[in-house]
LUMVOZA-422848 format. One line per 10 residues: number of its first residue (from 1); their letters; for each residue x negated, y, z of C-alpha. Coordinates in steps of 0.1 Angstrom, whole numbers, plus 5000, padded with zeros to 4 digits. Each point is the difference from the previous one (the first is absolute). Layout:
BEGIN
NUM	a	X/Y/Z  ...
END
This chain:
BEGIN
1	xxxxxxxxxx	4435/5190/5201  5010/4982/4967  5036/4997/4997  4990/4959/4997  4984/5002/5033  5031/5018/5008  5025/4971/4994  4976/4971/5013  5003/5016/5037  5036/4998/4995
11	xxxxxxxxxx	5018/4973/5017  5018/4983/4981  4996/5018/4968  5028/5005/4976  4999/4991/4968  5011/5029/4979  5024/4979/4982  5017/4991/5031  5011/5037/5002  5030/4993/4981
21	xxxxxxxxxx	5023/4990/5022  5033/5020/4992  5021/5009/4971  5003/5039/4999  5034/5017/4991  4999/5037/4996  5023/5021/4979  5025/4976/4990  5033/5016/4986  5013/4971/4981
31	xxxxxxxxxx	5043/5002/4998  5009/5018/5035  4963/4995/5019  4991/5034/5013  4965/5005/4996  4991/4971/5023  4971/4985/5014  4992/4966/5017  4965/4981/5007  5015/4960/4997
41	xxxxxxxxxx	4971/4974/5016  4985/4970/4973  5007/4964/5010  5028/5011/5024  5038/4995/5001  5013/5032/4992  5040/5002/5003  5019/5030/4983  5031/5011/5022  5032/5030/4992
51	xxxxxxxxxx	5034/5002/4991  5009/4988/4964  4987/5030/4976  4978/5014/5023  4970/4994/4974  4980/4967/5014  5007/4986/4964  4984/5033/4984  4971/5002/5023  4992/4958/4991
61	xxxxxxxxxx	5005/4986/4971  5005/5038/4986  4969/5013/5011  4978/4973/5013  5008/4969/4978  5008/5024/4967  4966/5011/5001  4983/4971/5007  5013/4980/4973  4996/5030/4975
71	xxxxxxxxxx	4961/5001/5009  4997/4966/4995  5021/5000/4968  4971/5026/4988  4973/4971/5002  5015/4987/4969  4996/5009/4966  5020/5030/4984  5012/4972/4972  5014/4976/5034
81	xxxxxxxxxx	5010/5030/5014  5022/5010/4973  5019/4963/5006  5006/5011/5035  5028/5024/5020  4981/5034/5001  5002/5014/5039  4997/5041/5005  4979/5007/5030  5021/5005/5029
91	xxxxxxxxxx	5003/5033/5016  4972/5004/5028  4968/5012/5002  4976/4979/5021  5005/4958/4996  4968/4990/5017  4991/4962/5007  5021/4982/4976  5000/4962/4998  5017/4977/4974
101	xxxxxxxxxx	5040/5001/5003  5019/4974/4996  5036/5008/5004  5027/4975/5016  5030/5017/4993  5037/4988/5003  5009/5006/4960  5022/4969/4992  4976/4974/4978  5005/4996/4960
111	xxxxxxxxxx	5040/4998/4993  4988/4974/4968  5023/4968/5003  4966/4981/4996  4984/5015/5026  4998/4976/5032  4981/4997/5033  4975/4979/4989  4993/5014/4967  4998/5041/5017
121	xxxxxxxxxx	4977/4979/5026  4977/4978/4982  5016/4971/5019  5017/4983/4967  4969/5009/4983  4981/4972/5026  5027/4976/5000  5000/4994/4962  4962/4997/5004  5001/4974/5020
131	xxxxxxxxxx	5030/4977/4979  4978/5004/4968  4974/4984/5023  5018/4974/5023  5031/4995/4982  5010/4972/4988  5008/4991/4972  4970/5025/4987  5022/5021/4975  4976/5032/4993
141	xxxxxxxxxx	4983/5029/5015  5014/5025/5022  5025/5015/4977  5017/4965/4997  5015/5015/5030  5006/5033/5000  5036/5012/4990  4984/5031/4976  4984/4978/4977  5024/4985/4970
151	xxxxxxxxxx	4988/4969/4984  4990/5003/4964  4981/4985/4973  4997/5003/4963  4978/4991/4972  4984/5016/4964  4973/5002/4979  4970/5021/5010  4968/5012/4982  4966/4994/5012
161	xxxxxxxxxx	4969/5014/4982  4973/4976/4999  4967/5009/4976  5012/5023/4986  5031/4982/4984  5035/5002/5018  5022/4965/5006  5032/4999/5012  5009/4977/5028  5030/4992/5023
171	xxxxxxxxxx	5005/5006/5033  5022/4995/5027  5004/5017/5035  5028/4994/5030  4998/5017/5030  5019/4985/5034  5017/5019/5018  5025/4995/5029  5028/5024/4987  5037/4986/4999
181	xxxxxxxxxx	5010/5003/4966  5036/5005/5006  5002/5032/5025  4963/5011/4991  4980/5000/5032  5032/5017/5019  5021/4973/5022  5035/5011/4983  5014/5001/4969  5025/5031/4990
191	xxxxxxxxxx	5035/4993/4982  5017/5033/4987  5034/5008/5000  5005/5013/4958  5037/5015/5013  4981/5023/5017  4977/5010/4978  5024/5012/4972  5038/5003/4993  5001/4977/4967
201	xxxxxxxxxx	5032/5016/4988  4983/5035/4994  4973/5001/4975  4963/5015/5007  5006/5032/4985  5032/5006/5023  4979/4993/5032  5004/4959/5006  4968/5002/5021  5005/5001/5040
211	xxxxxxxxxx	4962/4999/5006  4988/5033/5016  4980/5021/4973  5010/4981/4969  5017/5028/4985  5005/4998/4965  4996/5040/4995  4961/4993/5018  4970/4981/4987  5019/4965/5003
221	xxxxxxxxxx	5028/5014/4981  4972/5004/4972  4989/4967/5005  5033/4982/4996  5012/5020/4974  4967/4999/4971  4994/4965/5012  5019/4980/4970  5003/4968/5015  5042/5007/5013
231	xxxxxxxxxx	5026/5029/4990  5005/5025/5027  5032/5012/4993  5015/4964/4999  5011/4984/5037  4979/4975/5019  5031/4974/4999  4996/5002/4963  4960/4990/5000  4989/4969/4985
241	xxxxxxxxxx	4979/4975/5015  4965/5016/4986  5015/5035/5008  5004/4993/5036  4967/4981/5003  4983/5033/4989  5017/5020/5018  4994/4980/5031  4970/4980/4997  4982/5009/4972
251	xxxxxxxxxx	4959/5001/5007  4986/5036/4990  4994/5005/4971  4983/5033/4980  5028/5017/4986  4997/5032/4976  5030/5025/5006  5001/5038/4983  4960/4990/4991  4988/4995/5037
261	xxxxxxxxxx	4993/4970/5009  5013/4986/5031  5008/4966/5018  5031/4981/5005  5007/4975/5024  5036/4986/5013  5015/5014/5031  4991/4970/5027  4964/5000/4989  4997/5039/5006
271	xxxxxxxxxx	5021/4993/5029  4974/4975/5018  4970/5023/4991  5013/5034/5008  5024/4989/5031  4992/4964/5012  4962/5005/5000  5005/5025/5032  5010/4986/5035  5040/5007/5001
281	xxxxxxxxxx	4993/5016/5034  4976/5032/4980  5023/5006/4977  5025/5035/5002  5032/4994/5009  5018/5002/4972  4975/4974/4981  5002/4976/5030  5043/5000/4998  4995/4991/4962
291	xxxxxxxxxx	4978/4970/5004  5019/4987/5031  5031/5004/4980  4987/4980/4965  4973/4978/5013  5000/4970/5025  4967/4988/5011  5001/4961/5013  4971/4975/5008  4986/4990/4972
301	xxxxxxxxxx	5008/4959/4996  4971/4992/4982  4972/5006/5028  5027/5003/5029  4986/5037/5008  4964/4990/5007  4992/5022/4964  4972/4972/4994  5007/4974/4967  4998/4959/5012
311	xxxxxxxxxx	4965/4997/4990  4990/5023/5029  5026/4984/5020  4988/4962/4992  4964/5006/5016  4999/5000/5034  4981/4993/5033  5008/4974/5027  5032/5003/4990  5010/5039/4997
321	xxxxxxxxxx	5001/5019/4964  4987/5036/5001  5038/5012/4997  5004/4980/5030  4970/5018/5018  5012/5032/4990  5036/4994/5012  4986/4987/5037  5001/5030/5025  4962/5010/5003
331	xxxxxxxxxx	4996/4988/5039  5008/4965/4982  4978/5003/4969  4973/5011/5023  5002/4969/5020  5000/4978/4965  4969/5017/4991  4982/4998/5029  5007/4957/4996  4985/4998/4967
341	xxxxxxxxxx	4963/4991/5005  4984/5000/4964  4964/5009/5000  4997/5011/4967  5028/5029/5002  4982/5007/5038  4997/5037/4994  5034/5002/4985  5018/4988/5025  4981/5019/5025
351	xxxxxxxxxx	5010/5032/4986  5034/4993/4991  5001/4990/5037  4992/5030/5011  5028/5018/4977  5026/4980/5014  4990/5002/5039  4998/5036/4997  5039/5001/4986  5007/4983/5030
361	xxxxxxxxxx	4978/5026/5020  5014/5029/4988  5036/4982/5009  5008/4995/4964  4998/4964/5003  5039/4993/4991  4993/5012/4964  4994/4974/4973  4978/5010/4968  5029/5002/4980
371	xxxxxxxxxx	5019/5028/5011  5002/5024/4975  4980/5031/5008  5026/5026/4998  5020/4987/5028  4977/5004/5022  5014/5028/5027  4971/5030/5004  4985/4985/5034  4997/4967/4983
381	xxxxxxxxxx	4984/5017/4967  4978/5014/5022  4985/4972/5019  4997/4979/4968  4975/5022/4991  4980/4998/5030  4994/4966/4995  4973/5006/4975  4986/5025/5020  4998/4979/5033
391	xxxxxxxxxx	4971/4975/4983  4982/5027/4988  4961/5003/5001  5002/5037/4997  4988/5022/5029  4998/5040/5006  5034/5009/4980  5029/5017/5009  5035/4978/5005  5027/5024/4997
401	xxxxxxxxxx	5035/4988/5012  5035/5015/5001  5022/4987/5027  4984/4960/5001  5030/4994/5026  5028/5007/4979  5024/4970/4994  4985/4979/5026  5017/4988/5035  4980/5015/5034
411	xxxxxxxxxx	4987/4960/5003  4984/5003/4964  4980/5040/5015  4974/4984/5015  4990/4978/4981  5002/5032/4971  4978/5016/5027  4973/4973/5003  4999/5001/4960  4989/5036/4998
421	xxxxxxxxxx	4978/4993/5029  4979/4975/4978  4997/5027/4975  4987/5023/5020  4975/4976/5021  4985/4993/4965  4984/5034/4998  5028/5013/4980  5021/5037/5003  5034/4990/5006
431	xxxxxxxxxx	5030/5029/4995  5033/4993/5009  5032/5023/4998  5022/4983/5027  5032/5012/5019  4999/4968/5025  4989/5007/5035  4984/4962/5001  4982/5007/4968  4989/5031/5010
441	xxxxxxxxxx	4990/4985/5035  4968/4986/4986  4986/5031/4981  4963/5012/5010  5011/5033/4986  5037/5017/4996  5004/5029/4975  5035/5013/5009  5017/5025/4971  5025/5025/5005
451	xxxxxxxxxx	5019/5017/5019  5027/4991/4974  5007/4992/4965  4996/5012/4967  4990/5042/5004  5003/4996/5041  4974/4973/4997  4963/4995/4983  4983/5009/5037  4976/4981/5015
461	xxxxxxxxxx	5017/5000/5034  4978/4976/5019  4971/4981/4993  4984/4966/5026  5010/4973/5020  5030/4989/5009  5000/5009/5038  4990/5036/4987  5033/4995/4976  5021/4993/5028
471	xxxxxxxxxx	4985/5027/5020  5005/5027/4968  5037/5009/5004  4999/4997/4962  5033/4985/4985  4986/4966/4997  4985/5003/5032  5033/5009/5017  5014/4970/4983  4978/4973/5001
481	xxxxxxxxxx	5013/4984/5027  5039/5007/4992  5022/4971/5012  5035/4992/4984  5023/4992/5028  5024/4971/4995  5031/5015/4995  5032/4996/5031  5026/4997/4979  5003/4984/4963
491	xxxxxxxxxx	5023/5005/4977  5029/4975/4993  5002/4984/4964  5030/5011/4978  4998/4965/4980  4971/4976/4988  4984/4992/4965  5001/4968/4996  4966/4979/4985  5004/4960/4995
501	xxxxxxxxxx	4973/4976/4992  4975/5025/4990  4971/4983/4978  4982/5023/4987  4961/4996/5001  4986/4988/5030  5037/5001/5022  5014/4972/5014  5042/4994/4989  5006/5031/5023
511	xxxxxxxxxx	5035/5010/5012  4997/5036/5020  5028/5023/5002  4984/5037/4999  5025/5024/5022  5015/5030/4982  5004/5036/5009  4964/4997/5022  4968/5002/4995  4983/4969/4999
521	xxxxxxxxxx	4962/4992/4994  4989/4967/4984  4969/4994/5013  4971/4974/5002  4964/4995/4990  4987/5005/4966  5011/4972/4979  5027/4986/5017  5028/5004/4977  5018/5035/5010
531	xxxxxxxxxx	5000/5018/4964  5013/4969/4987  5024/4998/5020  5011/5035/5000  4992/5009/4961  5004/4964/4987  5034/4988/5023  5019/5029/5002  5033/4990/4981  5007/5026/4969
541	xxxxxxxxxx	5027/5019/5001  4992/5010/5038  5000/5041/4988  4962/4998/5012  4974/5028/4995  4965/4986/5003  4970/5020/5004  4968/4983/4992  4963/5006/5003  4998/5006/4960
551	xxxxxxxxxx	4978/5032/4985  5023/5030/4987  4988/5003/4965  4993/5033/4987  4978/5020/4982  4977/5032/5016  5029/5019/4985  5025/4981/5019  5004/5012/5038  5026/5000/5029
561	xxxxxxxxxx	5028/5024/4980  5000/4982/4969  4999/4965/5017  5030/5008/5023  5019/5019/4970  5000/5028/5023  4983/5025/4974  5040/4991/4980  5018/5022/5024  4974/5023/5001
571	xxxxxxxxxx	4996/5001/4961  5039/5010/4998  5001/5024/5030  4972/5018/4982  5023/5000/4966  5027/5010/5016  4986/5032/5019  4981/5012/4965  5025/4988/4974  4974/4978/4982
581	xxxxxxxxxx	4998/4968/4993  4982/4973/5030  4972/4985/4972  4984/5033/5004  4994/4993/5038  4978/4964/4995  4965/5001/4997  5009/4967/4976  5019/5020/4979  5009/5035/4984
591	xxxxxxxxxx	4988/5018/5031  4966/4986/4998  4968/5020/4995  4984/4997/4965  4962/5002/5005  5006/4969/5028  5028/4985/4992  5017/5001/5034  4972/4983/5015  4988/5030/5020
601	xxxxxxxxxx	4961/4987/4987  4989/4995/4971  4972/4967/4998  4969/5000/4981  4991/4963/4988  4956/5010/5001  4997/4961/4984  4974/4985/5019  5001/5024/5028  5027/5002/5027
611	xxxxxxxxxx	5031/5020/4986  5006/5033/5019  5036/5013/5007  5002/5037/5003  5032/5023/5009  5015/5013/4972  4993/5042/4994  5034/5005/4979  5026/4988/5030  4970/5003/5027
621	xxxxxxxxxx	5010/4960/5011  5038/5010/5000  5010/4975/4973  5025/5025/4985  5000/5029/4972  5001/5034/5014  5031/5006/4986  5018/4973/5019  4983/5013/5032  5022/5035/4999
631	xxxxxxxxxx	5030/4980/5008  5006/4999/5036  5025/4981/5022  5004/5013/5038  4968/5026/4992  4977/4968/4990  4988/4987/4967  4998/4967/4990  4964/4989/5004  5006/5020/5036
641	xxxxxxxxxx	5027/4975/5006  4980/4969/4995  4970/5010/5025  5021/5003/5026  5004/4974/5027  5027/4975/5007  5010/5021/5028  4997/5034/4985  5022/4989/4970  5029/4981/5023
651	xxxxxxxxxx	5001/5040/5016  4998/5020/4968  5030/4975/4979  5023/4995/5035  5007/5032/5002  5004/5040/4982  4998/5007/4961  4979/4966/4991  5027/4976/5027  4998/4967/4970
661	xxxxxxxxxx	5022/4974/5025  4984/4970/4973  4962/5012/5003  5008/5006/5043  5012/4965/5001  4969/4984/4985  4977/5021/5020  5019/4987/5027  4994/4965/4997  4966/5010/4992
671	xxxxxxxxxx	4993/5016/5036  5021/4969/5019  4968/4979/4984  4975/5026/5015  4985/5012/4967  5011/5039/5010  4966/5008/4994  4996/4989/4966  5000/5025/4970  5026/4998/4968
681	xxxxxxxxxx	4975/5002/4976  4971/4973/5014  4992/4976/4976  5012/4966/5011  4965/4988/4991  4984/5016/5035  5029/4988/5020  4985/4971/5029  5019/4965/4996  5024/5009/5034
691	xxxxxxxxxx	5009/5031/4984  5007/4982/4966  5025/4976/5021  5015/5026/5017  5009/5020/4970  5016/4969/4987  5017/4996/5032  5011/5034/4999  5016/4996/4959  5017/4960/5011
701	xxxxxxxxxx	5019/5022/5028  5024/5014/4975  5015/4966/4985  5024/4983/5008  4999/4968/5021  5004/4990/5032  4969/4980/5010  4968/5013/5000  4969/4980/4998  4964/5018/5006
711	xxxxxxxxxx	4970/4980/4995  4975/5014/5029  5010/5034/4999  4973/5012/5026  4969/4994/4970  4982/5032/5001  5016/5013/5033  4983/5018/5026  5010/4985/5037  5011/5038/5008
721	xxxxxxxxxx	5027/4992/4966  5012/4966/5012  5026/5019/5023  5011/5019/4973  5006/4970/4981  5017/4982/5027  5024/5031/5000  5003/4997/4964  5015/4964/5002  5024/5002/5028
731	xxxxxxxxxx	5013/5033/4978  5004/4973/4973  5020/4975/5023  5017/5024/5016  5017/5010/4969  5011/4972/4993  4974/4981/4981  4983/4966/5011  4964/5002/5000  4976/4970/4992
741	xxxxxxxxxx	4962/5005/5008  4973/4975/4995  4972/5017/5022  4975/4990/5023  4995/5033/5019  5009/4993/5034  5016/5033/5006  5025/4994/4974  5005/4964/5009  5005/5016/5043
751	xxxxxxxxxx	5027/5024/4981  5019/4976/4982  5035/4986/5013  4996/4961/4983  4967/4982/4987  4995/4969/4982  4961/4988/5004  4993/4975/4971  4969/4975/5007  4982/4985/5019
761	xxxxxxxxxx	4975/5003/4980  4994/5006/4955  5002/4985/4969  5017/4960/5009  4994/5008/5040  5027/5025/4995  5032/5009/4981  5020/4992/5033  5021/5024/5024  4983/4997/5032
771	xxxxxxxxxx	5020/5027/5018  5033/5019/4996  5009/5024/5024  4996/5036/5019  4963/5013/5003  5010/4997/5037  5003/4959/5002  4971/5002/4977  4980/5013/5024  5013/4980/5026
781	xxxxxxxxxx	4995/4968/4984  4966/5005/4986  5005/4969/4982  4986/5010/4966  4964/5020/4989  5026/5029/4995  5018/5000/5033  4967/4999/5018  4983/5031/4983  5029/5019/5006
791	xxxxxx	5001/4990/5035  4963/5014/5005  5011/5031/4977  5027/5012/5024  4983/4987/5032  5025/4974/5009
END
């Protein structure tokens, strides 16, 4: 029989390319996976489930999404290629079944002051479309509106060859654009304090500079010194006029100094390109104090903040200007746009439409277009960019999510839920790295990772449906269903911080008096006022430590030791037992290893192939010259010292010939946070974002100040670690610190002793208190979307 005749009687055939059904996972080792192994079914939900640092990030986007975007980064040329990040291939041996990856992660969107929502979602892009069309009075095209487009024009003589003579004629050009001239396309204008920026009764040469890295023995110092246009050695009091204009404000200008040529400009000018062109909030410490202390940034009064000149503002439609439409909360403007019936701009409007409605679907509808991108918290970073995904025509790819639920109220999970849903019931893969037990409630297929974190984890430890998960007596199974019992007894307040007419954004003149010496969660859904009321109300002066959702910054060679300024102690304990000096015991410094350069690898750039990072053969990956390696503290080395664990090290420095009591103490805190697991030396770049916030947790534990305020402190945690959190905080009240928490985890909101619930609802429909209270009368009352989910959560 033919093998044609074969696959006729069979019924119904298969088509071969139906086959391919599953994405195959075998081998993978990237970070702490062990050699693991996992089939994962096409167009199904797949959720990823484990403790924080138990390797689902690794085995997702390091694994499966790395190497789908790296194949398809290959389709392009080697010259486009050589434009693009180069990715190594990640550590495994079989990756069968790939599809398209696009990745949907929680990094916080583009800290650029020009950066808003409707510009990083194409929304602002439709709007000023549709002015240059409707708009009237008719005052150009599209970037007559837009706030990145100056307006200029000029005029000169040009020659034209024509039969083979050449005539000159003139020309003119002007472009329109919708750029305030006075603040530049930015909404404020910056005034600078010049007391802070030098001492004018010293000259330059005996250090009247206050601006961090203007030193006048460094590269400025060269600079100031060949420049000619003011005497160095005189004081700043003294300057004329012209002598102070150059030194302040001159524009730059080529300067020759010792036969190099170099460029001078005056200090504010280099001040708002090299500080001012960063958002405040990405700048290091020490950078951020200076330009809080010398400039003050205020609305600018020429456009009143909207960043658009009063052309743009002068054409309008039935009424509304586009910096009104971009100042309405999007549930409004989406009601505006869905009145304006213009056949010409049909398709337009239709598709803005659908941008706008699926803000409001994706419960983001209390933004307006003009919120600048980088304050944007990292749930609300990440829906925005689902928006653009939701309308999309593409089929047959691979979503990949971490945590979707994070920042949003248990009202706003389902509707999460239905989102991803749609996703998948368009014939798409859908991955999702979820902790929440609703979220995880809807998978087709659970991949649980463990048993525990960092080295104890990168198992597969159970792998189906979630009646099977429950049924696995795995750690998320045991957990799944964990209830936080209201507690019988709360704690009585010691005083009260007092907030008065509390405007900022969306709230409402709010007067609340937050109770001292307790923990107290501010909760509500998302939207409806509670960081500004918490981050933007607090009065200063109140001694408070706030602990925010923000990324640690740090290089690959930056990691837990270095961050927490444990590797200090260390450093001199290691002097101190060898009688040499602590720079030989950095891998940033004297101590490091010369063929690597304390990097442990050494990278080699192949141009337009993917770079390759091998361990170094001098120091074998131990970052350090042999030589330092001989000196031993407690019978351990230095590079021994930073592989071990938290744990490990809080035993080897509390106690015998290597007791350090300030290297104990921070590996204490470090263990109260639950990061025992974590090694010394792991570069901060690997860490997940709940470790990240932990570890800052961990280093804000050692100031000073009486009121601590944690911005959603369970990100990243396992349910199985929510207890050990809870314990965490009452440690923290019970010693005498007051505790504010804006969650929505129902656990911690059950555990607390006092909640305020902002609402009812976001954007305008919220900024008011709508509860005040113990979670007990919460419950009891049911009177807000809070109260009511917390009732269901502990079965009241």
């Amino acid at each position: 029989m033919s093998k044609a005749t074969r696959t006729d009687t069979q019924s119904p055939a298969q088509h071969v390319a139906d086959r391919h059904d599953r994405i195959r996972v075998q081998g993978a080792r990237v970070n702490n996976l062990k050699d693991i192994s996992v089939e994962l079914p096409k167009r199904r939900l797949t959720v990823f489930t484990g403790v924080s640092g138990s390797g689902k990030s690794s085995l997702v986007f390091g694994t499966i999404a790395a190497e789908s975007q790296r194949m398809i980064n290959e389709t392009y040329s080697a010259f486009v290629q050589g434009f693009m990040p180069t990715m190594a291939r990640p550590e495994v041996d079989v990756l069968d079944g790939l599809t398209t990856a696009i990745i949907v992660d929680q990094e916080r969107m583009g800290s650029d002051p020009r950066s808003t929502v409707g510009t990083a979602t194409d929304a602002n892009a439709m709007l000023r479309i549709l002015f240059s069309r409707l708009g009237k009075p008719h005052i150009g095209s599209a970037q007559a509106f837009s706030f990145n487009v100056a307006s200029i024009s000029g005029a000169g003589a040009v020659t034209v060859e024509r039969g083979g003579t050449s005539t000159k004629e003139k020309r003119s050009f002007s472009i329109t654009g919708g750029m305030c001239p006075r603040c530049e396309g930015r909404g404020n204008v910056t005034d600078f304090d010049l007391s802070a920026l030098y001492d004018d009764s010293k000259s330059l040469n005996e250090g009247a500079l206050t601006i961090p890295g203007y030193s006048m023995e460094g590269w400025y110092g060269r600079i100031f010194r060949g420049c000619g246009f003011f005497d160095p050695d005189k004081p700043i009091r003294k300057f004329n006029k012209k002598e102070l204009h150059d030194l302040l404000h001159k524009e730059p200008t080529k300067i020759k100094v010792d036969g190099i040529n170099l460029t001078y400009a005056g200090l504010i000018p280099t001040i708002q390109k090299s500080f001012l062109a960063k958002d405040v909030d990405a700048m290091q410490p020490h950078i951020r104090a200076f330009v809080e202390r010398v400039v003050t940034f205020s609305v600018c009064p020429d456009c009143k903040g909207t960043r658009l000149n009063e052309g743009a503002r002068s054409s309008k439609i039935k009424g509304i200007n586009i910096a009104d439409a971009c100042a309405m909360q999007i549930s409004d403007l989406a009601k505006w746009v869905r009145r304006l019936d213009e056949p010409s701009v049909a398709p337009l409007l239709g598709k803005l439409q659908h941008s706008l409605d699926s803000f409001v679907e994706i419960g983001l509808g209390y933004l307006s277009l003009d919120r600048p991108a980088g304050t944007l918290s990292g749930g609300e970073a990440q829906r925005t960019k689902m928006i653009r995904h939701l309308g999309s025509s593409l089929t047959d790819v691979t979503y990949v999510f971490d945590e979707p639920t994070i920042g949003l109220h248990p009202h706003d999970i389902q509707r999460m839920n239905n989102l991803l849903l749609q996703l998948r019931d368009k014939g798409n893969t859908v991955l999702v790295v979820e902790h929440k037990p609703e979220a995880i409630a809807i998978a087709d297929h659970i991949v649980d990772l463990g048993p525990g974190a960092g080295s104890a984890g990168g198992t597969v430890c159970f792998e189906g449906t979630l009646d099977g998960l429950r049924k696995s007596g795995s750690l998320t199974g045991r957990h799944l269903d964990d209830r936080a019992a209201l507690k019988k007894k709360v704690r009585k307040p010691t005083g009260k911080l007092k907030i008065r007419g509390a405007k900022a954004h969306n709230l409402r003149d709010v007067d609340v008096d937050i109770p001292l010496g307790v923990l107290v969660v501010v909760t509500g859904v998302a939207g409806s006022g509670k960081s500004s009321l918490v981050h933007g109300s607090i009065p200063a002066g109140a001694g408070v430590v706030a602990v925010d959702q923000g990324a640690i910054r740090g290089s690959r060679r930056s990691n837990p030791a270095t961050y927490t300024d444990l590797l200090e102690p260390i450093r001199k304990a290691f002097a101190k037992a060898n009688g040499v000096k602590p720079a030989l015991f950095s891998a940033n410094s004297e101590g490091a290893c010369p063929t690597c350069n304390g990097a442990g690898v050494i990278y080699t750039d192949l141009a337009m192939m993917a770079g390759v990072a091998t361990t170094c053969e001098e120091c074998e990956g131990k970052r350090f010259q042999a030589s330092v390696l001989e000196y031993r503290l407690g019978d351990r080395d230095i590079s021994q010292v930073l592989a071990m664990s938290v744990n490990e090290a809080k035993a080897f420095f509390g106690a015998g010939k290597a007791r350090t009591p300030a290297a104990h103490a921070i590996l204490e805190r470090l263990a109260d946070v639950g990061l025992g697991y974590l090694s010394l030396g792991q570069p901060l770049t690997t860490l997940s974002g709940g470790e990240r916030q932990r570890l800052k947790l961990a280093t804000h534990m050692a100031e000073e100040g009486g009121v601590y305020v944690l911005d959603e402190p369970t990100t990243g945690l396992h349910l199985a670690d929510v207890e050990q959190l809870l314990g965490l905080l009452d440690r923290l009240v019970d010693s005498g610190k007051s505790v504010i928490v804006i969650e929505h985890h129902q656990a911690v909101m059950a555990h607390a002793d006092w909640i305020i619930d902002l609402g009812p609802g976001a954007g305008h429909e919220g900024g008011r208190v709508v509860f005040e209270g113990t979670p007990a009368d919460l419950v009891t009352a049911r009177s807000t979307l809070t109260g009511k989910h917390l009732a269901a959560y502990v079965g009241a």
